[in-house]
C-alpha positions, 0 to 999 in steps of 0.5 A, a space after each residue: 500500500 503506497 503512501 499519499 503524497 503530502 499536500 503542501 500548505 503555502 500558507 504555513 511556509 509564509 507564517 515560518 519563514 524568517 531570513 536575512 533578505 525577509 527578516 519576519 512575517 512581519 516584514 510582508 504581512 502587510 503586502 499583497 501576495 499574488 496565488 499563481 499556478 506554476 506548474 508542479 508548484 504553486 508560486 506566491 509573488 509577496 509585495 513584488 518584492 520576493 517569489 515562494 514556491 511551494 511544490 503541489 505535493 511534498 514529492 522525492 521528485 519535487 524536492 530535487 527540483 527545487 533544490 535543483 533550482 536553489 544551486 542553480 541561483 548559488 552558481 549564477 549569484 557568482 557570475 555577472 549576467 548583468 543586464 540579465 538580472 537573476 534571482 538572488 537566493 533567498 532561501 531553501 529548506 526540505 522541511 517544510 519544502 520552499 524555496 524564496 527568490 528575490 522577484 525579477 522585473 520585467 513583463 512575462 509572456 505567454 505563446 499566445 500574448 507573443 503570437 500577437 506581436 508583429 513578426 518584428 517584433 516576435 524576430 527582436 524576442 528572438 534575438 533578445 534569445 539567443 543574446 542571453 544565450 551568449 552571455 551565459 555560457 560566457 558567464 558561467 565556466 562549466 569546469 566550477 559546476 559540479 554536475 553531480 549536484 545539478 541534477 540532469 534535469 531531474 531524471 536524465 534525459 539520456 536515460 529517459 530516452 534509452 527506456 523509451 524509444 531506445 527499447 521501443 518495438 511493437 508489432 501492433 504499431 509498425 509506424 512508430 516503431 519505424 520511426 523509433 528505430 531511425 531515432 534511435 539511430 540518428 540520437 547514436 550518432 549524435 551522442 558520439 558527437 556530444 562526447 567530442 564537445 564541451 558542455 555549457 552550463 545551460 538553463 533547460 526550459 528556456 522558452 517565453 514563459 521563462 523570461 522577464 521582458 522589458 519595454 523594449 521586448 529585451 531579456 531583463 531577467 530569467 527565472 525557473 531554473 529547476 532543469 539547470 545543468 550541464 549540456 548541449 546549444 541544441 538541447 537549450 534550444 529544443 525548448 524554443 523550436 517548437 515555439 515561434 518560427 520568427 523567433 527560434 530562426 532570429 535565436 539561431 542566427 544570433 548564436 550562428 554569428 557568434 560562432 555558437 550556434 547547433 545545427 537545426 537538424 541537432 536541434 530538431 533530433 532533440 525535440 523529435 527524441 523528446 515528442 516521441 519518448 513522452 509519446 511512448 511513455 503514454 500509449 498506456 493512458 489508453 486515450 488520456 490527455 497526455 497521450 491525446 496531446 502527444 500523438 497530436 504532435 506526432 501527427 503534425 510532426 511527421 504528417 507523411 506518417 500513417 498514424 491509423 495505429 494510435 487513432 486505433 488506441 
C-alpha cells in the first residue's frame, strides 16, 4: 500500500519563514501576495518584492527540483549576467519544502500574448534569445559546476530516452516503431558527437514563459531554473523550436554569428527524441490527455506518417 503524497500548505511556509533578505512575517504581512499556478508548484509573488514556491505535493521528485533550482541561483549569484538580472537566493529548506527568490522585473509572456506581436517584433524576442544565450555560457565556466549536484534535469534525459524509444518495438504499431528505430539511430550518432564537445552550463526550459521582458521586448531577467545543468546549444534550444518560427530562426542566427550556434537538424533530433519518448511513455493512458496531446504532435510532426495505429488506441 503506497503512501499519499503530502499536500503542501503555502500558507504555513509564509507564517515560518524568517531570513536575512525577509527578516519576519512581519516584514510582508502587510503586502499583497499574488496565488499563481506554476506548474508542479504553486508560486506566491509577496509585495513584488520576493517569489515562494511551494511544490503541489511534498514529492522525492519535487524536492530535487527545487533544490535543483536553489544551486542553480548559488552558481549564477557568482557570475555577472548583468543586464540579465537573476534571482538572488533567498532561501531553501526540505522541511517544510520552499524555496524564496528575490522577484525579477520585467513583463512575462505567454505563446499566445507573443503570437500577437508583429513578426518584428516576435524576430527582436528572438534575438533578445539567443543574446542571453551568449552571455551565459560566457558567464558561467562549466569546469566550477559540479554536475553531480545539478541534477540532469531531474531524471536524465539520456536515460529517459534509452527506456523509451531506445527499447521501443511493437508489432501492433509498425509506424512508430519505424520511426523509433531511425531515432534511435540518428540520437547514436549524435551522442558520439556530444562526447567530442564541451558542455555549457545551460538553463533547460528556456522558452517565453521563462523570461522577464522589458519595454523594449529585451531579456531583463530569467527565472525557473529547476532543469539547470550541464549540456548541449541544441538541447537549450529544443525548448524554443517548437515555439515561434520568427523567433527560434532570429535565436539561431544570433548564436550562428557568434560562432555558437547547433545545427537545426541537432536541434530538431532533440525535440523529435523528446515528442516521441513522452509519446511512448503514454500509449498506456489508453486515450488520456497526455497521450491525446502527444500523438497530436506526432501527427503534425511527421504528417507523411500513417498514424491509423494510435487513432486505433
Amino acid at each position: 500500500m503506497t503512501t499519499p503524497e503530502q499536500t503542501a500548505d503555502p500558507n504555513q511556509i509564509l507564517q515560518s519563514v524568517t531570513s536575512q533578505y525577509i527578516l519576519a512575517p512581519s516584514a510582508y504581512a502587510n503586502l499583497p501576495v499574488i496565488a499563481a499556478d506554476g506548474g508542479v508548484n504553486l508560486v506566491n509573488i509577496i509585495g513584488e518584492q520576493a517569489v515562494i514556491k511551494v511544490p503541489k505535493t511534498i514529492a522525492p521528485a519535487r524536492i530535487t527540483m527545487l533544490r535543483n533550482e536553489s544551486l542553480a541561483l548559488q552558481l549564477l549569484e557568482r557570475t555577472d549576467l548583468s543586464p540579465y538580472q537573476t534571482p538572488a537566493l533567498i532561501q531553501f529548506s526540505t522541511d517544510p519544502v520552499h524555496l524564496i527568490a528575490s522577484f525579477v522585473r520585467g513583463k512575462s509572456m505567454t505563446e499566445e500574448e507573443l503570437k500577437q506581436l508583429s513578426i518584428v517584433e516576435r524576430q527582436r524576442v528572438g534575438k533578445s534569445f539567443g543574446e542571453y544565450i551568449i552571455r551565459q555560457i560566457a558567464a558561467v565556466d562549466p569546469s566550477t559546476v559540479e554536475d553531480d549536484a545539478l541534477d540532469q534535469t531531474v531524471g536524465s534525459w539520456f536515460d529517459f530516452f534509452d527506456s523509451n524509444v531506445g527499447n521501443f518495438k511493437d508489432p501492433n504499431l509498425p509506424s512508430l516503431s519505424r520511426l523509433s528505430e531511425s531515432l534511435r539511430r540518428k540520437w547514436h550518432s549524435h551522442t558520439q558527437e556530444l562526447r567530442q564537445i564541451s558542455p555549457y552550463f545551460i538553463h533547460g526550459d528556456l522558452t517565453i514563459r521563462n523570461v522577464a521582458l522589458n519595454d523594449n521586448l529585451g531579456i531583463s531577467g530569467v527565472f525557473d531554473w529547476a532543469k539547470a545543468h550541464l549540456g548541449s546549444l541544441a538541447e537549450e534550444l529544443s525548448t524554443l523550436i517548437n515555439g515561434d518560427e520568427p523567433l527560434f530562426e532570429t535565436c539561431l542566427s544570433t548564436l550562428d554569428k557568434n560562432g555558437v550556434a547547433p545545427s537545426f537538424e541537432q536541434v530538431m533530433l532533440w525535440r523529435e527524441m523528446k515528442d516521441t519518448s513522452f509519446l511512448i511513455r503514454a500509449l498506456d493512458s489508453q486515450g488520456g490527455e497526455t497521450f491525446e496531446k502527444f500523438k497530436a504532435v506526432a501527427k503534425q510532426r511527421y504528417p507523411a506518417t500513417d498514424w491509423a495505429e494510435l487513432d486505433m488506441k
